[in-house]
Structure formats: C-alpha cells, structure tokens
C-alpha positions as CSV (number, residue, x, y, z in Angstrom):
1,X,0.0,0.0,0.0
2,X,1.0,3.6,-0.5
3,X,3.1,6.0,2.1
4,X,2.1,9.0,3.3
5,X,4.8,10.8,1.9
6,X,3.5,9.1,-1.8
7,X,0.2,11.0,-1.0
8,X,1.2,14.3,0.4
9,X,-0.2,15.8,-2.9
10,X,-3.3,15.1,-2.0
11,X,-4.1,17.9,0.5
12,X,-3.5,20.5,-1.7
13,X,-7.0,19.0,-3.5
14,X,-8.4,19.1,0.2
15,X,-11.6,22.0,0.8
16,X,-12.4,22.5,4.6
17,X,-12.2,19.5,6.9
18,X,-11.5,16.6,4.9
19,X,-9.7,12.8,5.8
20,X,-8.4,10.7,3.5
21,X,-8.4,7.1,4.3
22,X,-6.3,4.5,2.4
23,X,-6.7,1.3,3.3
24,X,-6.1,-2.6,3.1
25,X,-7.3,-5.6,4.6
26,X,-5.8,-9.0,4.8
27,X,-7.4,-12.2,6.0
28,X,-6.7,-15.9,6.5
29,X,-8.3,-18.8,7.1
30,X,-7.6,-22.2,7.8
31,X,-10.4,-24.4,9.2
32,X,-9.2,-28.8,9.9
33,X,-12.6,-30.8,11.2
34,X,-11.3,-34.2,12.8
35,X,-8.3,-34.6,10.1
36,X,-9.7,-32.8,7.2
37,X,-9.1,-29.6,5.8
38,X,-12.4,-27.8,5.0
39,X,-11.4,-24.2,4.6
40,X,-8.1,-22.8,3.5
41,X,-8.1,-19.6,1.9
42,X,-6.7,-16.1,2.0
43,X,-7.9,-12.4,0.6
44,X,-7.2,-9.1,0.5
45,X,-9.7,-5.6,-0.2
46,X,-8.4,-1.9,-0.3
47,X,-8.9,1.4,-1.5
48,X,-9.4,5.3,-0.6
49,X,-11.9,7.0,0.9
50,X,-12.6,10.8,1.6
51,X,-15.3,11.8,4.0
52,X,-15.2,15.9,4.4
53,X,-17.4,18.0,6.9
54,X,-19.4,21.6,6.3
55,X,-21.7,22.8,8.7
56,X,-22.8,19.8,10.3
57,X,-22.8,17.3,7.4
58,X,-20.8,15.1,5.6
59,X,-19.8,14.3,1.8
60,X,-18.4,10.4,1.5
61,X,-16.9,8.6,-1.4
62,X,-14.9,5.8,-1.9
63,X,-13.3,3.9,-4.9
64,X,-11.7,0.5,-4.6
65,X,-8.3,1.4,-6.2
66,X,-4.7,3.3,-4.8
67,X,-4.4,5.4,-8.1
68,X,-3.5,9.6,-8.2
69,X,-6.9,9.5,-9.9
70,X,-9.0,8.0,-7.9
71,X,-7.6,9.8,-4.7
72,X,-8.8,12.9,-6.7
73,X,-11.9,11.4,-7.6
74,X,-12.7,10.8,-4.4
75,X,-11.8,13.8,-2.6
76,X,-13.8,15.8,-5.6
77,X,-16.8,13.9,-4.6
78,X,-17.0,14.0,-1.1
79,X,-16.4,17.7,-1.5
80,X,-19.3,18.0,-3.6
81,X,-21.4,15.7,-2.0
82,X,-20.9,18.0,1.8
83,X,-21.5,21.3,0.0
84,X,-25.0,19.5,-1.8
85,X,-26.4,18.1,1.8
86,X,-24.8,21.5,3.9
87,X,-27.0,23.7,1.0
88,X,-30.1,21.6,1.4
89,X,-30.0,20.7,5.0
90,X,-28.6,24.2,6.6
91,X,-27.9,22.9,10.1
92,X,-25.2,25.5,10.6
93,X,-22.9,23.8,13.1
94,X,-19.9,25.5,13.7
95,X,-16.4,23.8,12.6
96,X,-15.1,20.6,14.9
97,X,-12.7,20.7,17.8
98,X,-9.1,21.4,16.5
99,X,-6.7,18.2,17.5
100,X,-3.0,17.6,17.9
101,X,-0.6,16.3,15.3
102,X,1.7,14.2,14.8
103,X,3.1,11.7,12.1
104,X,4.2,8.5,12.4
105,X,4.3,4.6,11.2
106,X,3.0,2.7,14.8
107,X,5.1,-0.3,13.3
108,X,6.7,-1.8,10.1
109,X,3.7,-2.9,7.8
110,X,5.3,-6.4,7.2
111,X,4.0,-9.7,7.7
112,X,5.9,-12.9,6.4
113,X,3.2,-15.2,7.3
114,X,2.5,-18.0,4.6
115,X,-0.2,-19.6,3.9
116,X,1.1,-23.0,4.4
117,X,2.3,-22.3,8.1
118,X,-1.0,-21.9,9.4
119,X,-2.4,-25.0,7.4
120,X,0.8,-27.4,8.7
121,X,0.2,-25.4,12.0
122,X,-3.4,-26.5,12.3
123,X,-2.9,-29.9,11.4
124,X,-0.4,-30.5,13.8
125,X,-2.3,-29.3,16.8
126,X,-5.5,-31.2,15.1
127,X,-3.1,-34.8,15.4
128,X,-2.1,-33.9,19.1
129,X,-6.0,-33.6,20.2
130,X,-6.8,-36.6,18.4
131,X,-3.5,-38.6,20.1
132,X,-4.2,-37.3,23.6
133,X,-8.6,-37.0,23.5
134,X,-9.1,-40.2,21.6
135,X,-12.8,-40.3,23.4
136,X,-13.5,-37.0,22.0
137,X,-17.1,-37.0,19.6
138,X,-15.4,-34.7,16.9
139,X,-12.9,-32.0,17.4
140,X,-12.3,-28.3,14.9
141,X,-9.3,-26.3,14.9
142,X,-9.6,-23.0,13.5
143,X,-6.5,-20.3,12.3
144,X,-7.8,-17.2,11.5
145,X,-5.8,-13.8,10.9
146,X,-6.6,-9.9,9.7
147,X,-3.8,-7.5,9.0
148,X,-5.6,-4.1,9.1
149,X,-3.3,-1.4,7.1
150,X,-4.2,1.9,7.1
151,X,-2.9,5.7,5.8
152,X,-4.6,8.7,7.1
153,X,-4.0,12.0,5.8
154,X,-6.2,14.8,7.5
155,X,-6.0,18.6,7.1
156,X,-7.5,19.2,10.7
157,X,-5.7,16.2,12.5
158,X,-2.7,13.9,12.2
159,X,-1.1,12.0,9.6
160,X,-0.2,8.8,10.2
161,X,0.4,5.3,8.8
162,X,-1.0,1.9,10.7
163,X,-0.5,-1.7,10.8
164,X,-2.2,-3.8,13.1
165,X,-1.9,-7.6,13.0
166,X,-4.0,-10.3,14.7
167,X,-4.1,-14.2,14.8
168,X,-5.7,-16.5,16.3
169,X,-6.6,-19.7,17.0
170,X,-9.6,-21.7,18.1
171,X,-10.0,-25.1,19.4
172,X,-13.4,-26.7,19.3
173,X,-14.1,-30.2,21.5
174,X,-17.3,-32.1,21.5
175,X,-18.0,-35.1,23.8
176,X,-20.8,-37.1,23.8
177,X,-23.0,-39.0,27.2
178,X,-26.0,-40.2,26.6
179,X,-26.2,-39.7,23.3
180,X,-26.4,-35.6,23.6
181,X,-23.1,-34.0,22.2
182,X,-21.1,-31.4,24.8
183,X,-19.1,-28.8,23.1
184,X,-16.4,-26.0,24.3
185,X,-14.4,-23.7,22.4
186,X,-11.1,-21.7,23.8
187,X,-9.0,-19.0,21.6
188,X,-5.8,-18.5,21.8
189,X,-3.7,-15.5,20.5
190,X,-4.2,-11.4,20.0
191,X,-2.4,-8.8,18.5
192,X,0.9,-9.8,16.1
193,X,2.0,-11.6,13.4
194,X,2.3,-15.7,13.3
195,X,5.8,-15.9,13.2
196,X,5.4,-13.8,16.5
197,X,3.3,-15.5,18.7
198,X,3.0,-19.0,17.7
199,X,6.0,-21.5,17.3
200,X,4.8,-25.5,17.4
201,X,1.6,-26.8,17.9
202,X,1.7,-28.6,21.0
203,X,2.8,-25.0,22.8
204,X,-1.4,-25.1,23.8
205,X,-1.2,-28.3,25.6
206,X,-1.9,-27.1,29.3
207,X,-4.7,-24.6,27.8
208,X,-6.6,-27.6,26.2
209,X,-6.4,-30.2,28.5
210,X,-8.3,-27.3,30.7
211,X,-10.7,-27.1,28.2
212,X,-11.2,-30.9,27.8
213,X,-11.8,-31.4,31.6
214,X,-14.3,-28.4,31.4
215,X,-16.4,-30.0,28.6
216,X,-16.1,-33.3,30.0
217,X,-17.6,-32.3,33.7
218,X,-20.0,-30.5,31.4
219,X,-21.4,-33.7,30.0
220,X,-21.6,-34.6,33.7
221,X,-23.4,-31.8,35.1
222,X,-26.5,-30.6,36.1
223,X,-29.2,-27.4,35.1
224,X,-28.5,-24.2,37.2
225,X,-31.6,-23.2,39.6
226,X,-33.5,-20.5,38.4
227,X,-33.6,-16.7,40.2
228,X,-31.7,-14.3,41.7
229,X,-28.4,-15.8,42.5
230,X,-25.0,-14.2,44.2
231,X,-22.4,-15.6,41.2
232,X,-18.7,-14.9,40.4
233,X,-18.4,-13.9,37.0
234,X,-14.8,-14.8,35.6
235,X,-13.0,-12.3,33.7
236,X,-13.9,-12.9,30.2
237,X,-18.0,-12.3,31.5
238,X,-16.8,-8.9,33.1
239,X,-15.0,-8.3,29.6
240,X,-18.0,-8.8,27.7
241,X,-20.3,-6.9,30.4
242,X,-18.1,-4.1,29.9
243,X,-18.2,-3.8,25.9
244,X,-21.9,-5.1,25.6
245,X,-24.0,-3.7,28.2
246,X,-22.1,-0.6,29.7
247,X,-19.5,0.3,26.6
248,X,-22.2,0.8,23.9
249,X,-24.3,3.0,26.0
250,X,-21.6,5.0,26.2
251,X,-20.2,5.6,22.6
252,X,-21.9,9.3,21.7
253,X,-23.3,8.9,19.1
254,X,-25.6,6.7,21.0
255,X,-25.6,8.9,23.8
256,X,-27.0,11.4,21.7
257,X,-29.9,9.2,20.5
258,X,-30.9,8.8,24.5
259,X,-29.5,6.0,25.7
260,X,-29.5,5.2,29.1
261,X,-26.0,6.8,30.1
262,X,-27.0,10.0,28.5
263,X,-29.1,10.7,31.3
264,X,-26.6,9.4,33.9
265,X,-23.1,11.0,33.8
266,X,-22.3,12.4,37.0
267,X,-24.2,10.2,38.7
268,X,-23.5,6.9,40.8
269,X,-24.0,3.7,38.5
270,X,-21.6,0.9,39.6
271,X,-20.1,-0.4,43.1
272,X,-17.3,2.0,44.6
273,X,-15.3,-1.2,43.9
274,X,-15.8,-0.7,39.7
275,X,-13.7,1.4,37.6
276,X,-14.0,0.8,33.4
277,X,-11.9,2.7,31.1
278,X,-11.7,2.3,27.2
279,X,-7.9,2.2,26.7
280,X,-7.0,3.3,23.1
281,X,-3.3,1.9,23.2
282,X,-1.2,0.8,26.3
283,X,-2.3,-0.2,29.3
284,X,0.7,0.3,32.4
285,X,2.8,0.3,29.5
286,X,1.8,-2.8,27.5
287,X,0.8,-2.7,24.4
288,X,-3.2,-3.7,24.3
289,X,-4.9,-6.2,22.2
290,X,-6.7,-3.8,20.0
291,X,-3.9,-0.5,19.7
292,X,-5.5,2.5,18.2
293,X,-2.9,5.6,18.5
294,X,-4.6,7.7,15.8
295,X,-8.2,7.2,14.7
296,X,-9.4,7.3,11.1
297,X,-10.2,10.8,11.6
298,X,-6.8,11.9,12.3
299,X,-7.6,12.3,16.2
300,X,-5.0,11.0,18.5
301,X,-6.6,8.5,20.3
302,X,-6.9,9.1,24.4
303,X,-7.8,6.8,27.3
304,X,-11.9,7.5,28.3
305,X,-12.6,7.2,31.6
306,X,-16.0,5.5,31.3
307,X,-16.8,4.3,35.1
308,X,-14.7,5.9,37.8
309,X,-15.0,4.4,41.3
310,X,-18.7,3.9,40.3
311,X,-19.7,7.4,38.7
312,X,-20.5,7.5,35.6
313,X,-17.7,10.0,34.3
314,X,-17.5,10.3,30.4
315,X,-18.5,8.9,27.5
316,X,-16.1,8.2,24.2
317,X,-16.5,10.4,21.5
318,X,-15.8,11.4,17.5
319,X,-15.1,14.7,17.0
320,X,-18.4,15.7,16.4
321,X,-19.8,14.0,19.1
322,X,-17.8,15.6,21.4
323,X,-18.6,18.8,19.6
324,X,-22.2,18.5,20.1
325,X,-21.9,17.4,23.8
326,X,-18.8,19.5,24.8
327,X,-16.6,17.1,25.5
328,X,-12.8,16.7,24.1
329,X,-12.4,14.1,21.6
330,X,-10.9,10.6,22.8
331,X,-9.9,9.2,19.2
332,X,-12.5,6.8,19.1
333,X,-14.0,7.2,15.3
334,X,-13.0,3.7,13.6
335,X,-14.2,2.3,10.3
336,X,-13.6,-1.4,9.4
337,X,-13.2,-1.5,5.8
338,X,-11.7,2.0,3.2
339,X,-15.4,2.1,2.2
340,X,-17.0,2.4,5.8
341,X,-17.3,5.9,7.4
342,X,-16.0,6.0,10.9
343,X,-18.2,5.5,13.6
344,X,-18.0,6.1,17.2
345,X,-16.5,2.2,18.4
346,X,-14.9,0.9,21.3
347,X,-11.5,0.2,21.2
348,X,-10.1,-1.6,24.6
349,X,-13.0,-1.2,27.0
350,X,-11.7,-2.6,30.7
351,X,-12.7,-2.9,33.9
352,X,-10.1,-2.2,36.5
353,X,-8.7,-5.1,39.2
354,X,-9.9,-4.7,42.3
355,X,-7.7,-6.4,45.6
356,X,-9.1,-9.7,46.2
357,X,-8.1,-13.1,45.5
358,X,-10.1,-15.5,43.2
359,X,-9.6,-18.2,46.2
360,X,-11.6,-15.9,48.7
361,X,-14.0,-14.9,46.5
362,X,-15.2,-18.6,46.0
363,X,-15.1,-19.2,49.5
364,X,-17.2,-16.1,50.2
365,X,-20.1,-17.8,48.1
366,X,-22.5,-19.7,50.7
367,X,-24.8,-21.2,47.3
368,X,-24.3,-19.6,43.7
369,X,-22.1,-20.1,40.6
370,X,-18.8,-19.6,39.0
371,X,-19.6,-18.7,35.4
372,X,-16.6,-18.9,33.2
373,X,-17.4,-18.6,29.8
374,X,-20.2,-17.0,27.6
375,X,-21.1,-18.3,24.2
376,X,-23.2,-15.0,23.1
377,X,-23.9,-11.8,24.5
378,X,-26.4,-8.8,23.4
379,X,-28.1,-5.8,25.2
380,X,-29.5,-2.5,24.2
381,X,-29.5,1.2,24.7
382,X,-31.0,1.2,28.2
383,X,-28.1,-1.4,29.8
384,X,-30.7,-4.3,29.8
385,X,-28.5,-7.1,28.9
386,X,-28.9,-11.5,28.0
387,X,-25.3,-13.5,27.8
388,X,-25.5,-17.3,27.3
389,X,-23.4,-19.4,29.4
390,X,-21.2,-22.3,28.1
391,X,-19.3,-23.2,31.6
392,X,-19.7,-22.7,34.5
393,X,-19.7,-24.8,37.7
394,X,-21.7,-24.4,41.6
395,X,-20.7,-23.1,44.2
396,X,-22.0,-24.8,48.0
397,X,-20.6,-23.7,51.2
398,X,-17.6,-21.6,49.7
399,X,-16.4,-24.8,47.5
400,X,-16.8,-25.4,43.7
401,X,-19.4,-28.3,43.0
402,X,-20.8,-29.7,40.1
403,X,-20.4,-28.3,36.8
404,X,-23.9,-26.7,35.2
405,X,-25.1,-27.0,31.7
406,X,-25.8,-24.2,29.1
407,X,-27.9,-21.2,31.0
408,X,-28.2,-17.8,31.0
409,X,-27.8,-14.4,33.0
410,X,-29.5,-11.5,32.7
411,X,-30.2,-8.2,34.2
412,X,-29.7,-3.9,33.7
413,X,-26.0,-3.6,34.1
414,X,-26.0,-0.4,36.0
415,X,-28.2,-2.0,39.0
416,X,-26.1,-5.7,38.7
417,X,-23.1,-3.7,38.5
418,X,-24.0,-2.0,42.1
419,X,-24.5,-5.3,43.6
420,X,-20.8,-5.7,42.7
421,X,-18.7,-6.5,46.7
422,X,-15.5,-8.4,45.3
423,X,-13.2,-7.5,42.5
424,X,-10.3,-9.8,42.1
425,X,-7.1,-8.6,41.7
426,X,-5.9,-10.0,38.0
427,X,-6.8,-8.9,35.1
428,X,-7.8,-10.5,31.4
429,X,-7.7,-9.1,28.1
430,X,-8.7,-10.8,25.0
431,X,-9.7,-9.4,21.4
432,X,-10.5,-12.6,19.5
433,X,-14.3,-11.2,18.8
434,X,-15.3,-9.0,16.5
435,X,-18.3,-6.1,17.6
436,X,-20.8,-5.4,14.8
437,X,-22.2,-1.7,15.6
438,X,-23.5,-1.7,12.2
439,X,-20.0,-3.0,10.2
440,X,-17.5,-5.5,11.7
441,X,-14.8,-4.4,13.4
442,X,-11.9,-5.6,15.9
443,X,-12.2,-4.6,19.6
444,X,-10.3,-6.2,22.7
445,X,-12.4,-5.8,26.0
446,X,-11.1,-7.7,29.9
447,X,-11.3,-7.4,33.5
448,X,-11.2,-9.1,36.0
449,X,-13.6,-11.5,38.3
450,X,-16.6,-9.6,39.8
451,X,-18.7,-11.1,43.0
452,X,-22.2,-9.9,42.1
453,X,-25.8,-11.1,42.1
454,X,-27.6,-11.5,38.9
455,X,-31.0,-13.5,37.4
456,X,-29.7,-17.1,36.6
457,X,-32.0,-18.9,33.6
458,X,-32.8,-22.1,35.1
459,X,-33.5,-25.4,32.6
C-alpha cells in the first residue's frame, strides 16, 4: 500500500475538513474438522476514501483502487457531495474541535506469514487432540488472521500510517453422554504476526487439557436453579459486560440518541469497587490487544474514563460527538473496511482489578455459581443485557461443586453492577471477537472477576 509521503499531494486538493483514508485488509483462514481440511483460503480488499465535513454534514466517497486518480476522484466527490447536503439541509454547526498532530508509522507494515504455516500449524495441533482425547465426539481447529493497514492524511488532525496484525486460534471439542453432544471452544492468540506469537503446535497443551476437563464435567453436570443468584463472574464475562451492556451506552453517538447513560453522567452507576476505562493503546505500559494511536479521523486516540469508582464520568467520543456534547475528543472514530465511514467504536473497554483473590471470593459464596465462559452476549440502549453461558460450575458452602449446563444471565447492568462487593485482583484481556455496531470491526475488552448477584436462567 502507499506512504504518506506518496500522498502528500493530496491535501492541496483538500476544501475544509477533509480525511483521506487508504486502506487494506488481509485475512486468513484455515479451518481442519477431525483430520480434514475444509477451509483454506486467503484475501485481500483496499482502497481510498474521503469523507469531508461543512456545517454539520458530511460528503463520503470511496473507490476501490490506490491510483493519483481516484484519490482525486474521491476527494472531488466527497467535497461535492458536503457542499450538496450543507446547501439543502442548513444545520449550521460550527467547525469541529481542533486536534494535535503528529506523524508516524506505529510499526513496520510487514508480515511474512505463509499460507502454508498456518495450514501445517493446524494440522499438527489437530493430530495432538486426536492422540491425547481419543474419546473425544469430533474436534475443529480454526486459524484465522486480519492485518488491518491503514494511511490517514487529515487537514484538521494527524497524519499517520497503521499496521495492526491479529491471529488466532480456536480449538473446538465435542464429547458425547447419553447420546447428547457437549461442546467448548477456547481461543488462543491477539495482536501480532504468526511468526510472532505462535511456534509449534503442542505449545497449547496445558490450555486444552483445561478445556477438555471443562467439557467433560459438562457432559456430567447438572441445570443451574433459576432466580436471583449471588455468582462470580470470571474475567472474560466482566469483559463482555463491559463492551456489551455498559461500553455501547456509552459511545456518543448513542448517547445522543438517549440512551441510558445519556441521562446518567455524574451520577452513581456501579459499586465504589468498579472502575472501566476504554484504553485506546497501552495499558501500564503494554501494548493492548486492539492498539488505536490515531483514529481514522486523524484524532490522537486518548484513554476514556468510562466508570470511575462507580460514577458514571464520560462517555467516548468522534469529534463531532464531542462537539455536540462538549466534550474533548478521545480518538474513538474507527471504520472497518476503506469504504465504511467511521463510527464512534470501542477500542479496549476494561474494567479495572480490584484487591481480592479468586480463592476468597469462591469461599465467600455460601450457594451460587462460578460462570466462566459465555457463548453469546447482546443488550440495548438502556443497559438491559442477555449473555449465554457455556461453563460454569456451583458453588456450595464456599467450595466449587458440580459443573452446570448451558444457562443464562441476565439483568440492567448499572443495577447488577451496584450489587458488585468483590473485584479480584488479576486482570484478562482478549480481542479474539469482533463487535458489529453496524460494520464489523476488531475490539479487545477484559477485566477481572466480579462477585455480584444477577437473574440465573434455570432449565
């Protein structure tokens, strides 16, 4: 793909606030179902896109090629198309927020991945399950990777070049009682190339021999009671509470359609004991799983303080969002493919640790579960949430129990999250999902383990 320095003709085409977005994206896939390859290919899309604001609109074009002309076409068009709407529509809005600059290339846009290491990769690990798990009903192994490269040139903002590589891997086991079939998945991976974070297959075995026991006590457990129930919810449920039910209240541009944290800033929503923040790149100095230093509207990206010790503090923002609820903009504008406009997305949405241990929290629990794993999670613009459950196991007299079959939990995160009295003191971060806020995109979310109470689904 093309430099900045290629494109710095462009901006003497540019009229007011204008971005121009170049953009690739690279995928892999590599799919082996008990021995046999059913999936193995690769692809790549790209192109330019100009998106230019007057008076409270937008113009938007795109064109799926990295030629001079069409990065005029392009900008031409979107400039024409804002002045059309501004003429028609007349909102008047005054110019967005001004923000800082800087260029830079976050790191080299190079991945030497072939296509035939992750298909020898995924049979290997495929022939160590089937060696080790030989009871096992059928078992999948999934490789999957998306190199994100991206060039953004903005008159109002920064210019700045992007790579961001993920893979991952997925392991899939299915066991079988009584003639009813038991599956499990676990992921493996996050942000880098494959020659960086994978080296032989057998590397996962502690990982899936965890997940083997889990599906096999699964098999062998029993239905969760139905009601109100004081649970411990492992990290990667406090993760997805965080991006599902609290993080997309809180993005501004549905803020500004009413949801529910629109009427809430200020005001006590969570335990003293909860603090969230959408991280846009480092977390204590490490690198998260989703980095976004500059967003695709050439705004340096900054940590938003969602949640702070319970009060609802801020909310993340575009530039026009924060314009239009004066607020400073956090860099949170992100668009998945060159023709997408941005939209206001998380990026890294965390809850903080707290101080306790894992070990006291379970002993804590008199009757309730530990629920380790979700297999689906939605909720809407007033916090109601519904998360399915994959794993999870009781709790009786401060001791783990039986393992429970697939349930549910549900509830309005802001009163769950006050019920929230324990907050271990580890954290997880994962971005192996993608969140689809209208286009697909990459987010990483985490937390740690939260003692709360919570509606259980029953049989």
């Amino acid at each position: 793909m093309r430099t900045i320095s290629d494109l710095s003709f462009a901006k003497s085409l540019f009229s007011g606030d204008t971005v121009l977005r170049m953009q690739t994206n690279s995928t892999r896939r590599v799919v082996v179902r008990n021995g046999v390859v059913t999936a193995n290919a690769s692809a790549s899309s790209g192109g330019v896109s100009a998106r230019v604001y007057q008076g409270g609109v937008y113009g938007f074009s795109s064109a799926a090629g990295f030629s001079d002309e069409d990065v005029r076409s392009v900008i031409a068009a979107a400039g024409e198309n804002a002045r059309f709407l501004d003429s028609r529509l007349a909102y008047g809005r005054p110019p967005l927020p001004a923000v800082g600059r800087f260029d830079g290339l976050d790191r080299p846009a190079e991945d030497p991945t072939g296509q035939k290491q992750l298909l020898d990769y995924a049979l290997g690990l495929d022939a160590y399950i089937a060696r080790t798990y030989p009871d096992l009903l059928s078992r999948t192994v999934v490789v999957t990777g998306l190199n994100m490269e991206k060039c953004v040139l903005a008159n109002e903002g920064c210019d700045f070049h992007s790579f961001v590589p993920r893979v991952y891997v997925y392991v899939f086991l299915t066991v079988e009682k009584d003639g009813e079939p038991f599956e499990l998945f676990d992921c493996f991976g996050g942000g880098g190339t494959f020659d960086e974070l994978y080296s032989h297959p057998e590397e996962h075995a502690e990982a899936i021999d965890r997940l083997y026991r889990h599906v096999k006590a699964k098999s062998e457990g029993i239905f969760a009671d139905a009601g109100i129930k004081t649970v411990i919810l492992a990290p990667e449920l406090s993760g997805m509470l965080a991006h599902e039910a609290v993080g997309h209240t809180s993005e501004g541009d549905f803020v500004l359609s009413g949801s529910v944290s629109a009427h809430n800033r200020g005001k006590e929503v969570a335990s003293p004991l909860v603090t969230m923040i959408d991280y846009a790149n480092n977390i204590d100095g490490k690198r998260c799983p989703m980095p976004v230093y500059v967003d695709d509207e050439g705004t340096p990206a900054e940590d938003a303080v969602l949640i702070d010790h319970g009060i609802l503090k801020d909310y993340m923002h575009s530039r026009e969002t924060a314009l239009r609820l004066g607020c400073r903009p956090t860099g949170n504008a992100r668009g998945f493919a060159y023709s997408d406009e941005p939209l206001v997305r998380m990026r890294n949405t965390v809850i903080l640790p707290g101080k306790d241990r894992l070990e006291d929290m379970i002993a804590s629990v008199e009757d309730g579960y530990y629920l380790l794993s979700t297999s689906n999670g939605q909720a809407d613009s007033t916090g109601e949430f519904t998360f399915g459950i994959s794993m999870g196991y009781e709790i009786k007299k401060g001791k783990l129990g039986r393992a429970i079959k697939n349930t549910s939990i549900s509830g309005v995160a802001f009163e769950m999250l006050k019920t929230v009295d324990m907050v271990s003191d580890d954290l997880y971060l994962e971005s192996n999902g993608m969140c689809g806020k209208k286009q697909q995109i990459p987010v990483g979310l985490g937390g740690p383990a939260l003692r709360c109470r919570v509606a259980v689904g029953g049989r």
